[in-house]
C-alpha positions, 0 to 999 in steps of 0.5 A: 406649464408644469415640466418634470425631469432630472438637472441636466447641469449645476444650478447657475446663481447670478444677479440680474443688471437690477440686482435681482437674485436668479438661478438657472436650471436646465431640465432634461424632460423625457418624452414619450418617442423615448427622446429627451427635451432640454428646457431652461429654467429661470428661477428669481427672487425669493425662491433662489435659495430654495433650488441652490442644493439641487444637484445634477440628476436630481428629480425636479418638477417645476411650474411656471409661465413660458417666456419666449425672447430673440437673441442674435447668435454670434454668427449674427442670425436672430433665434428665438429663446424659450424659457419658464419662468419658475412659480414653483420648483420642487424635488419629486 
């Protein structure tokens, strides 16, 4: 899957429970009904340094797999959670 669109946010470093590098974006993506999208996007490993001096509004296409996950919400309802799982990330 291929998204394009400005960081909504700061880019996010963490390290993942097994000490994986990992940075999180989140993508406004513009659509065609003139409404926006918010994606989120995981980027790992090797390429988290590569993402780090993005900053908000900054154009960005990324391509990547689509990973769906349930999580259960404080008030204790289960949600399904999409994500892309970055192969690619790059400045327009």
């Amino acid at each position: 899957m291929t998204v394009a669109g400005r960081l909504a946010t700061e880019v996010m470093r963490k390290t993942t429970p097994k000490g994986q590098d990992l940075a999180i974006l989140k993508l406004a993506v513009p659509l065609e009904n003139h409404t926006t999208r918010y994606e989120t996007i995981l980027v790992f490993g090797a390429r988290v340094p590569g993402v780090l001096d993005f900053q908000t509004g900054d154009p960005v296409e990324c391509v990547g797999y689509v990973h769906e996950r349930q999580v259960t919400g404080q008030d204790g309802k289960t949600r399904t959670k999409r994500e892309l799982y970055a192969t690619l990330v790059r400045a327009r």
